[in-house]
LUMTORLO-737124 format. One record per residue (C-alpha): residue in three letters; x, y, z. Coordinates in nm, 2 decimals, padded with zeros to 4 digits. Example, Ala and Ser with C-alpha at 12.3 -4.5 7.8 and 13.67 -1.06 7.14 Angstrom:
<lodos>
<lodo><aa>ALA</aa><px>01.23</px><py>-00.45</py><pz>00.78</pz></lodo>
<lodo><aa>SER</aa><px>01.37</px><py>-00.11</py><pz>00.71</pz></lodo>
</lodos>
This chain:
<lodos>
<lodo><aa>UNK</aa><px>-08.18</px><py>12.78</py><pz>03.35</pz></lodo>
<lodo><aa>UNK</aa><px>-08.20</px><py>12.85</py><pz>02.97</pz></lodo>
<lodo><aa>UNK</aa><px>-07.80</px><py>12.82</py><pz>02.90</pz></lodo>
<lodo><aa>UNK</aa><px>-07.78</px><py>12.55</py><pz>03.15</pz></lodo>
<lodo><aa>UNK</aa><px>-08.03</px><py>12.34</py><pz>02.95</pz></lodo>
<lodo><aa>UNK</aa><px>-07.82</px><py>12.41</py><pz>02.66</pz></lodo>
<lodo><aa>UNK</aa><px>-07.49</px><py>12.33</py><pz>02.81</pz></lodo>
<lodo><aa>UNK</aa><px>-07.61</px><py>11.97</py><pz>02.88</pz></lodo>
<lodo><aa>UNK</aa><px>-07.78</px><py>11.97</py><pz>02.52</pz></lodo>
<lodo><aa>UNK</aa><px>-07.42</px><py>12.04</py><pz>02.42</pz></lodo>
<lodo><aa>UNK</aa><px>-07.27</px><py>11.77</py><pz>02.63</pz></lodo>
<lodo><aa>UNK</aa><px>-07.51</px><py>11.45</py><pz>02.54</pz></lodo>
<lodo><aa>UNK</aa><px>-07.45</px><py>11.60</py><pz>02.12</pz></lodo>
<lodo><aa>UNK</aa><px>-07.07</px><py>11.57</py><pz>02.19</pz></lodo>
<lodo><aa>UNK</aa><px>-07.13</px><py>11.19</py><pz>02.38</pz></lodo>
<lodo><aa>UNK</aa><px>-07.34</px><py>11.08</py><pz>02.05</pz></lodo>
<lodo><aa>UNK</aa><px>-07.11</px><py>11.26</py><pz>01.77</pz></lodo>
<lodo><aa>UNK</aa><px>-06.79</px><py>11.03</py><pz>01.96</pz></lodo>
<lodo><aa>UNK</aa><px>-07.02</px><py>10.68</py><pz>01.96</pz></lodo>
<lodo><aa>UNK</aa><px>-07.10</px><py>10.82</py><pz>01.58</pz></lodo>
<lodo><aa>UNK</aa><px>-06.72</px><py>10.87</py><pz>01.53</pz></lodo>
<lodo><aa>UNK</aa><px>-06.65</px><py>10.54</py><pz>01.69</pz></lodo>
<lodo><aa>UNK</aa><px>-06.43</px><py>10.75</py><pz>01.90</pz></lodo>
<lodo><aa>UNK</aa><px>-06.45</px><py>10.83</py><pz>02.31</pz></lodo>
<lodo><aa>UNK</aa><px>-06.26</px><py>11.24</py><pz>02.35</pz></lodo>
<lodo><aa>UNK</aa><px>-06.51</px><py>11.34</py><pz>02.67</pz></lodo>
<lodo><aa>UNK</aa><px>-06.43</px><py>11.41</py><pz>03.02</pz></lodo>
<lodo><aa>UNK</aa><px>-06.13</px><py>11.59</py><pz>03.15</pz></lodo>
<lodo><aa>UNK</aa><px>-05.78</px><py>11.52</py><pz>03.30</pz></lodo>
<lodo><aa>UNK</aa><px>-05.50</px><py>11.74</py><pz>03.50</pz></lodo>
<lodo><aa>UNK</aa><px>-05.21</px><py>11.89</py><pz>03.35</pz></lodo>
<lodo><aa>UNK</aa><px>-04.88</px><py>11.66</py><pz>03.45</pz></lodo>
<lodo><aa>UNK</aa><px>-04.63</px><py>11.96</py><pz>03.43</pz></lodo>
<lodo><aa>UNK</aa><px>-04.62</px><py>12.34</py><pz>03.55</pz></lodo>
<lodo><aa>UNK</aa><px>-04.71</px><py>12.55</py><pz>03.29</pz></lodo>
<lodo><aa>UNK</aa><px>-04.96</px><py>12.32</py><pz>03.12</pz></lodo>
<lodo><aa>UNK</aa><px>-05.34</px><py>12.34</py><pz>03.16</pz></lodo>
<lodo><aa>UNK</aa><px>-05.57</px><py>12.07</py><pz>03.23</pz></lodo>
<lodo><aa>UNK</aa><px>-05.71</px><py>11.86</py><pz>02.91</pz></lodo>
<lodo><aa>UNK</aa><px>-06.08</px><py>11.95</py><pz>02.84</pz></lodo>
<lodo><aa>UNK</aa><px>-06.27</px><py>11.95</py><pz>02.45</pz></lodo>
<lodo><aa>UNK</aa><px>-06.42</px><py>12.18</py><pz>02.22</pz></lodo>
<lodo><aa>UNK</aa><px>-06.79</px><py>12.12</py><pz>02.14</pz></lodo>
<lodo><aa>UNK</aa><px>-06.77</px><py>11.93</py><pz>01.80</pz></lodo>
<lodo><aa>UNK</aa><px>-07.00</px><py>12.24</py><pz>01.64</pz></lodo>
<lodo><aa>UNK</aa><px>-06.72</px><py>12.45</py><pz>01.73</pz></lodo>
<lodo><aa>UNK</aa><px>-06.48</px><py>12.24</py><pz>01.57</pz></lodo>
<lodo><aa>UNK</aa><px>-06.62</px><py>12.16</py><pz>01.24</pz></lodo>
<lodo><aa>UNK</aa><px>-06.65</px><py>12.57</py><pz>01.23</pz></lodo>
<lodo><aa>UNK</aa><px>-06.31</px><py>12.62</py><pz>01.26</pz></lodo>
<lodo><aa>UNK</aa><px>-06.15</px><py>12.34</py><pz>01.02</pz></lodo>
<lodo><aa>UNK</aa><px>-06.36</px><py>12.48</py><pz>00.76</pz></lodo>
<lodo><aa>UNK</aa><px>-06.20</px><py>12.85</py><pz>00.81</pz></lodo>
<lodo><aa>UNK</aa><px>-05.85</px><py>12.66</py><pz>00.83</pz></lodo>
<lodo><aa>UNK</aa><px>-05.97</px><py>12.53</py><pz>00.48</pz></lodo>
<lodo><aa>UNK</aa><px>-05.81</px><py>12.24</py><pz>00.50</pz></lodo>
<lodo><aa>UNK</aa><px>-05.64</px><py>12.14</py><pz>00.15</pz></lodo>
<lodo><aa>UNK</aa><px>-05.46</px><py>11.78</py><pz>00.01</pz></lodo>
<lodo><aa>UNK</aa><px>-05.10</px><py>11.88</py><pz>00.03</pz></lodo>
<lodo><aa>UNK</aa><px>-05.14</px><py>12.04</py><pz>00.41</pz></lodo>
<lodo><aa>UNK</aa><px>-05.01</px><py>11.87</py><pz>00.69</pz></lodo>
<lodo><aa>UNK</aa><px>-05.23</px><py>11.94</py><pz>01.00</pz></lodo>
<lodo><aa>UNK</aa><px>-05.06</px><py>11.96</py><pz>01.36</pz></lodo>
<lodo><aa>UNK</aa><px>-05.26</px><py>11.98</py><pz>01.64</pz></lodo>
<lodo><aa>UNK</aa><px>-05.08</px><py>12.14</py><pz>01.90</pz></lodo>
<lodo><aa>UNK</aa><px>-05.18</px><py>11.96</py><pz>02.28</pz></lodo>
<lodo><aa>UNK</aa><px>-05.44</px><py>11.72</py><pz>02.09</pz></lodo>
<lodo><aa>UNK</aa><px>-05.55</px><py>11.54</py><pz>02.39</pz></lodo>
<lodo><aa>UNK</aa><px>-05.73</px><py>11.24</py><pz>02.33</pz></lodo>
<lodo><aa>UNK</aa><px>-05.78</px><py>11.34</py><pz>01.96</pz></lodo>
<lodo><aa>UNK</aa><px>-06.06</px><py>11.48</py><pz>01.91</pz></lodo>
<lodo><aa>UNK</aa><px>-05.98</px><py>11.78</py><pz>01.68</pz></lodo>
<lodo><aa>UNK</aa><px>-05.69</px><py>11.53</py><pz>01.50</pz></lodo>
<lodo><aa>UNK</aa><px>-05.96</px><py>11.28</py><pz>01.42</pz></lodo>
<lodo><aa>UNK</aa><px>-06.17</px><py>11.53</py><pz>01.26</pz></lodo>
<lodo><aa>UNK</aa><px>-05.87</px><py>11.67</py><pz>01.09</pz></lodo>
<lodo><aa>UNK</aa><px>-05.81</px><py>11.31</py><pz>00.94</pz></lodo>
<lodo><aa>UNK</aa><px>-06.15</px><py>11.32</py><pz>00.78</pz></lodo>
<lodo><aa>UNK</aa><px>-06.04</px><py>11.56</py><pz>00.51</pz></lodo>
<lodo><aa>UNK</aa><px>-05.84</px><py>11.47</py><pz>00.24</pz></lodo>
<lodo><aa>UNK</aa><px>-05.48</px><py>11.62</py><pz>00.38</pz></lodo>
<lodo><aa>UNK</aa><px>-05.10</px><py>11.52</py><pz>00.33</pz></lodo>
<lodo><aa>UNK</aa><px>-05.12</px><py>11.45</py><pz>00.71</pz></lodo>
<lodo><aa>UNK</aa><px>-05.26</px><py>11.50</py><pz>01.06</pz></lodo>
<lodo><aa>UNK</aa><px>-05.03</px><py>11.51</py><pz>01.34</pz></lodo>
<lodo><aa>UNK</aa><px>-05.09</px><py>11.57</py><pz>01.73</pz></lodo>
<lodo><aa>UNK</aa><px>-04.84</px><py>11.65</py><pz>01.97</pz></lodo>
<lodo><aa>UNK</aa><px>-04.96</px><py>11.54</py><pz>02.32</pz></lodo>
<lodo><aa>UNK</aa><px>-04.75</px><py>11.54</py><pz>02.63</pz></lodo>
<lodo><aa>UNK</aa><px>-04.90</px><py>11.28</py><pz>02.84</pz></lodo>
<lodo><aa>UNK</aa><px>-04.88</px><py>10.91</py><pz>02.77</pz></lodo>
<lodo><aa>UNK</aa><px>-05.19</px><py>10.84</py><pz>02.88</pz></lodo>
<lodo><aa>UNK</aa><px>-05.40</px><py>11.10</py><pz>02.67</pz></lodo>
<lodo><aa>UNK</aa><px>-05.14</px><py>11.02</py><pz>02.38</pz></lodo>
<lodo><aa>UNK</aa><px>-05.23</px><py>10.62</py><pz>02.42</pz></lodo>
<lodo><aa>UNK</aa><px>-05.62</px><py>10.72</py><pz>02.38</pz></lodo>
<lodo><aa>UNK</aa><px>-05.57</px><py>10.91</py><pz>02.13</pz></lodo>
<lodo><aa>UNK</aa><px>-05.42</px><py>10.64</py><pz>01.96</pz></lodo>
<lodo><aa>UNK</aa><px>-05.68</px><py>10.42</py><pz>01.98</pz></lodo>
<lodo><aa>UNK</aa><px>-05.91</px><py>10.68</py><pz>01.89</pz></lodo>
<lodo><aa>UNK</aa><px>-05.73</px><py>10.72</py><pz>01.51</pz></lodo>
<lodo><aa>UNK</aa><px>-05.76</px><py>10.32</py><pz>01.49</pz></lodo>
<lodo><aa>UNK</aa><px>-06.15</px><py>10.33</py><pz>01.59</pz></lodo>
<lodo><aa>UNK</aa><px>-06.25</px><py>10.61</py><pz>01.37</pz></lodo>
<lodo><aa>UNK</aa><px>-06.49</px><py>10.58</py><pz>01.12</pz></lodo>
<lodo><aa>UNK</aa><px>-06.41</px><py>10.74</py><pz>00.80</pz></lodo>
<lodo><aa>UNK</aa><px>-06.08</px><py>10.86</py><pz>00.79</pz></lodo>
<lodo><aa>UNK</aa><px>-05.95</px><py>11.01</py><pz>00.48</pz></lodo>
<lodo><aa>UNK</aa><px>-05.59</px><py>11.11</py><pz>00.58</pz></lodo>
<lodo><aa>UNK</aa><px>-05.27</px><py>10.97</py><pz>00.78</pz></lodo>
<lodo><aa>UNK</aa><px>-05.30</px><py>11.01</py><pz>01.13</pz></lodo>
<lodo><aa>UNK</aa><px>-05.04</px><py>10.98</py><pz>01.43</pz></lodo>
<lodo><aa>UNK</aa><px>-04.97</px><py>11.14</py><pz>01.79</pz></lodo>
<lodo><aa>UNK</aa><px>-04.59</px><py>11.21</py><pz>01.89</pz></lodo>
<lodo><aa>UNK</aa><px>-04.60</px><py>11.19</py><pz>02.29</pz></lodo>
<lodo><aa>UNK</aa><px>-04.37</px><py>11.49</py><pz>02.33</pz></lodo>
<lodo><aa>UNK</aa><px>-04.31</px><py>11.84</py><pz>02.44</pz></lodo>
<lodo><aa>UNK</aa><px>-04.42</px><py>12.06</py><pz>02.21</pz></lodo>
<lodo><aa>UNK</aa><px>-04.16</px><py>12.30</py><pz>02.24</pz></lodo>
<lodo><aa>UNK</aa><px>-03.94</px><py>12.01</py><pz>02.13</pz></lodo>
<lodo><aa>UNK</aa><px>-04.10</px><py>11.90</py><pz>01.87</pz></lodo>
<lodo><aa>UNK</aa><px>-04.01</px><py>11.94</py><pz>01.47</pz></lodo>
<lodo><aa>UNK</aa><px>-04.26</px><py>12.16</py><pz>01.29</pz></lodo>
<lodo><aa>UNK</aa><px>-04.14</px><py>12.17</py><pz>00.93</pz></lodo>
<lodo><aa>UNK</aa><px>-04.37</px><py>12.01</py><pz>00.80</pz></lodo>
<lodo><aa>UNK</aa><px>-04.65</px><py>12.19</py><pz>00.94</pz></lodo>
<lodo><aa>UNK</aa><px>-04.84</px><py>12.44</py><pz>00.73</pz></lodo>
<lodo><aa>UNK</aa><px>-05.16</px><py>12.44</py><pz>00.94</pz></lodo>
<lodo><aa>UNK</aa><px>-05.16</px><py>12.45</py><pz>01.32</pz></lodo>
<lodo><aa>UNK</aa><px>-05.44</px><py>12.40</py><pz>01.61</pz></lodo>
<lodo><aa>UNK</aa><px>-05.44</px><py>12.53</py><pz>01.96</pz></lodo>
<lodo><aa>UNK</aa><px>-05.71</px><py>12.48</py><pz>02.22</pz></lodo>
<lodo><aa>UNK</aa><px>-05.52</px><py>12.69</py><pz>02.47</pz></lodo>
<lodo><aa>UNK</aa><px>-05.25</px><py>12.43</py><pz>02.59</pz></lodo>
<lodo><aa>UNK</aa><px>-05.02</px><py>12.58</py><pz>02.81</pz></lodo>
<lodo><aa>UNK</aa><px>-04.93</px><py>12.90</py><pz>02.97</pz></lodo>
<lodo><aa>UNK</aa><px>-04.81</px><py>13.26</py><pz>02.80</pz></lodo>
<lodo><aa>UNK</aa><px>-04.43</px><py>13.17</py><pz>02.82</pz></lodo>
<lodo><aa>UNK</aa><px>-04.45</px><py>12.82</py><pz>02.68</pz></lodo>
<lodo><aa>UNK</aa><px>-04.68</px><py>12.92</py><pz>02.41</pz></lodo>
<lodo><aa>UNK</aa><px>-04.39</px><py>13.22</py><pz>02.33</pz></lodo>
<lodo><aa>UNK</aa><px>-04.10</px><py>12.94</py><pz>02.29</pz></lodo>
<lodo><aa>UNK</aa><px>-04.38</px><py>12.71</py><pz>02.04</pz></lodo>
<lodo><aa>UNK</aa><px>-04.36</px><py>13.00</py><pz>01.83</pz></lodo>
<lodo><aa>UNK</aa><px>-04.05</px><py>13.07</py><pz>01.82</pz></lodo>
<lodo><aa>UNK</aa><px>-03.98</px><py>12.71</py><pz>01.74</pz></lodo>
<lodo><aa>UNK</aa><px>-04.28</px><py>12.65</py><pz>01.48</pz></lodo>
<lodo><aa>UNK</aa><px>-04.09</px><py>12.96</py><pz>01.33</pz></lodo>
<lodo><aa>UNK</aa><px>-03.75</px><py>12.84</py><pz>01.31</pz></lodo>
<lodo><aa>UNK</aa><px>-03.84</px><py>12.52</py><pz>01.19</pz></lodo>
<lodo><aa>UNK</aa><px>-04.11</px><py>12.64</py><pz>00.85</pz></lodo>
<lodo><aa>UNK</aa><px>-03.82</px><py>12.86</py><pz>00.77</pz></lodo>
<lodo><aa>UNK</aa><px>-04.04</px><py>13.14</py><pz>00.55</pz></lodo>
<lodo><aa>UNK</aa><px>-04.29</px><py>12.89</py><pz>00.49</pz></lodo>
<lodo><aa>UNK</aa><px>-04.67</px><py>12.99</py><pz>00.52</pz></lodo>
<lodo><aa>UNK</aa><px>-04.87</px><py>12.88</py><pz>00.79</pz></lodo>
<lodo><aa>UNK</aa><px>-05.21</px><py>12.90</py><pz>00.90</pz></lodo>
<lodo><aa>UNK</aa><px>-05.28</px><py>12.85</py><pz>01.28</pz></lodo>
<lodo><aa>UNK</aa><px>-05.61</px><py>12.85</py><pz>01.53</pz></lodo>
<lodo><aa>UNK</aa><px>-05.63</px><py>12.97</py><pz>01.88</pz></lodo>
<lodo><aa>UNK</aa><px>-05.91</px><py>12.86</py><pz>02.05</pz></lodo>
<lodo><aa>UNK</aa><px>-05.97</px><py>13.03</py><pz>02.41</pz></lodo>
<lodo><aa>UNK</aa><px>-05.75</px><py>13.31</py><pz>02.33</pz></lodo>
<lodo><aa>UNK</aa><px>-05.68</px><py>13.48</py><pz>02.68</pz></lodo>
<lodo><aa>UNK</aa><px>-05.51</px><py>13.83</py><pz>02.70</pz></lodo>
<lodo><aa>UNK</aa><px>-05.20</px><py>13.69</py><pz>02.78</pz></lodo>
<lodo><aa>UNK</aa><px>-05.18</px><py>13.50</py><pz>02.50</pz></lodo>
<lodo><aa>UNK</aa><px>-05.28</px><py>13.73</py><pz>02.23</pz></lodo>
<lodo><aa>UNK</aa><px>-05.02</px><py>13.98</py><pz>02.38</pz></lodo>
<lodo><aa>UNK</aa><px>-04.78</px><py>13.67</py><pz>02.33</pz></lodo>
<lodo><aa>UNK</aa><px>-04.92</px><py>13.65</py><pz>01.94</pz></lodo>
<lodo><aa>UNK</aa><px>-04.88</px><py>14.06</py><pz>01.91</pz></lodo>
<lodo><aa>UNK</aa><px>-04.50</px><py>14.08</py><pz>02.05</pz></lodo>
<lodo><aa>UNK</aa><px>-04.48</px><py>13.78</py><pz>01.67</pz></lodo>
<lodo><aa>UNK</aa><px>-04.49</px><py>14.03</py><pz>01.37</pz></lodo>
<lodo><aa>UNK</aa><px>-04.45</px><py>13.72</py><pz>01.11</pz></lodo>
<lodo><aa>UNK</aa><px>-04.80</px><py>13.67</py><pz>01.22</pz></lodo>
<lodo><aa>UNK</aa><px>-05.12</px><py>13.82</py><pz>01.15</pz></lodo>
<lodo><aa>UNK</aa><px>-05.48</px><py>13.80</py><pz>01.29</pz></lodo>
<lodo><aa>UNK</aa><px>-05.71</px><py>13.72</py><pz>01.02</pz></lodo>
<lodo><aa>UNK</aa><px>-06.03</px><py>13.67</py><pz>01.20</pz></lodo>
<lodo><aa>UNK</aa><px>-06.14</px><py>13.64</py><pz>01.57</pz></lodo>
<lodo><aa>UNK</aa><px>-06.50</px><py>13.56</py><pz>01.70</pz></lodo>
<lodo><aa>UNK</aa><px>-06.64</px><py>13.41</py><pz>02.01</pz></lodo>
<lodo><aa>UNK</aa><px>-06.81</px><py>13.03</py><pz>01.99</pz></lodo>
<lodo><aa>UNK</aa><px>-07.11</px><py>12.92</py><pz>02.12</pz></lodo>
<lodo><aa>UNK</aa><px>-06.92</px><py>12.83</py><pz>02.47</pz></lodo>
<lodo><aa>UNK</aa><px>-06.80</px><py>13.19</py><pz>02.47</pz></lodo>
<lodo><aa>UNK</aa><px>-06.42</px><py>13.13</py><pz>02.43</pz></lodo>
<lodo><aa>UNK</aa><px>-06.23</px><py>13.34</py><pz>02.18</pz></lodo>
<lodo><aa>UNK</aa><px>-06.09</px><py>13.23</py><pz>01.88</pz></lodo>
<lodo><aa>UNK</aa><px>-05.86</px><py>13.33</py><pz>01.66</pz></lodo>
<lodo><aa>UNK</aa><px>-05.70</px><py>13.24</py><pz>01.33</pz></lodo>
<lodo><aa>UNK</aa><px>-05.33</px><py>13.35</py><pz>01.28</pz></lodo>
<lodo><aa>UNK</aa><px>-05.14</px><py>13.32</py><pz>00.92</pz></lodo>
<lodo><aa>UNK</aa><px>-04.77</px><py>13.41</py><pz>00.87</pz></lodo>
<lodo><aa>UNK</aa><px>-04.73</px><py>13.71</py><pz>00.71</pz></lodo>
<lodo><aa>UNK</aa><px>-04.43</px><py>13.79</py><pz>00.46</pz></lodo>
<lodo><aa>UNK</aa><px>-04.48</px><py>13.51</py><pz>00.28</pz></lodo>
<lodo><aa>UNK</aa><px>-04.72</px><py>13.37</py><pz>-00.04</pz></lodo>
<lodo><aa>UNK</aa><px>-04.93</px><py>13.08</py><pz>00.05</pz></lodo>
<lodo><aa>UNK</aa><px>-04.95</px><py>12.88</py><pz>-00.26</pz></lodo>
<lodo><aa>UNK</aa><px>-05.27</px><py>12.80</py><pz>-00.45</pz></lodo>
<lodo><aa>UNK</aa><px>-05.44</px><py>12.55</py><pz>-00.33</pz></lodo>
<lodo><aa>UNK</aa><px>-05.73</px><py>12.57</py><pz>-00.56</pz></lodo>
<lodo><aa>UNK</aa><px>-05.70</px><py>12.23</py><pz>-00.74</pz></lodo>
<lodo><aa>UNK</aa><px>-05.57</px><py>12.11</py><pz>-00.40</pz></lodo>
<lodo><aa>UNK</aa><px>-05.83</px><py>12.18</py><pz>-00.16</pz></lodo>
<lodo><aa>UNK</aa><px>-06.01</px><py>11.95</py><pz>00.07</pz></lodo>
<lodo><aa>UNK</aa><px>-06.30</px><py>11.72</py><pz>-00.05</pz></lodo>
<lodo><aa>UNK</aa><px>-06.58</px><py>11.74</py><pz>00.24</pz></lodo>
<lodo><aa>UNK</aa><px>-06.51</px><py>11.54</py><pz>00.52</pz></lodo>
<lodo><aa>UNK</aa><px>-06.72</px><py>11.22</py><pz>00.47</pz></lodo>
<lodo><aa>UNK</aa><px>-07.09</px><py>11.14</py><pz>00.65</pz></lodo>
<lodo><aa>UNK</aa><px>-07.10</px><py>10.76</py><pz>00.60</pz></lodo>
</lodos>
């Protein structure tokens, strides 16, 4: 009864932090292809958690990696970055998500969705990615591959949230990647935080993030 009570706490908090946001990122919707799974959201506590481990800094360029209707992108585009970028194979999550970068209060940052696959998709310019567990093991295998193809020895910092078995054996067969940190968030789903390893990430000291904003 206890976490049931607290599951719906959790659900009216997420309603009234989108109205707050000016933004609507509830509810659910199908996958459209095989391989895909369905589009759902973080809790907004869990999110703020792991943007702040991402340390988020001015000259990063934040992709989010199957960003739905936006939610994690929107917050993203709160902090002073280069850029925040989602990748988002439906149309129709893609076109709210749109609208949800044009209704949000207080963005800091650039902000766009490319309605694409994301194993097609250019990630050079990405230094820090986001995953809430997109897609299947295989898929997720040829995003890394391409994401390191196209940084070329470049750092990177990425987030896995809802790391399942199969994809973590995925991230362990990837030895330019390491596992930094992984906990479990309030809703119980594993998440871990991946940087690629072999290179120097550059300091970002005089670069890093201002505070997202509170107005």
């Amino acid at each position: 009864m206890l976490a049931g009570f607290r599951r719906s706490a959790r659900l009216v908090a997420n309603h009234l932090q989108d109205a707050w946001l000016g933004i609507s990122t509830t509810g659910t919707a199908p996958a459209e292809l095989p391989g895909h799974v369905y589009y759902a959201t973080v809790s907004y506590s869990t999110t703020w958690s792991v943007l702040r481990k991402l340390d988020l800094g001015q000259e990063d360029v934040f992709v989010d990696v199957g960003c739905g209707k936006g939610r994690v992108l929107c917050l993203a585009a709160r902090h002073r970055i280069r850029q925040a970028i989602g990748i988002e194979y439906s149309p129709a999550l893609a076109a709210a998500g749109q609208r949800n970068i044009r209704q949000l209060r207080g963005r800091r940052s650039p902000a766009k969705i490319l309605c694409q696959a994301a194993e097609d998709s250019d990630y050079s310019d990405a230094s820090v990615l986001y995953f809430f567990n997109p897609f299947e093991a295989h898929l997720l295998n040829r995003v890394l591959e391409k994401i390191r193809a196209d940084r070329r020895g470049r750092p990177a910092r990425m987030a896995f949230v809802m790391e399942l078995q199969e994809q973590r054996k995925v991230f362990s067969r990837h030895d330019w990647l390491a596992c930094d940190e992984r906990f479990e968030d309030q809703d119980r789903h594993t998440v871990a935080l991946y940087r690629s390893v072999g290179v120097d990430r550059p300091d970002t000291a005089s670069l890093r993030s201002t505070p997202p904003v509170d107005d």
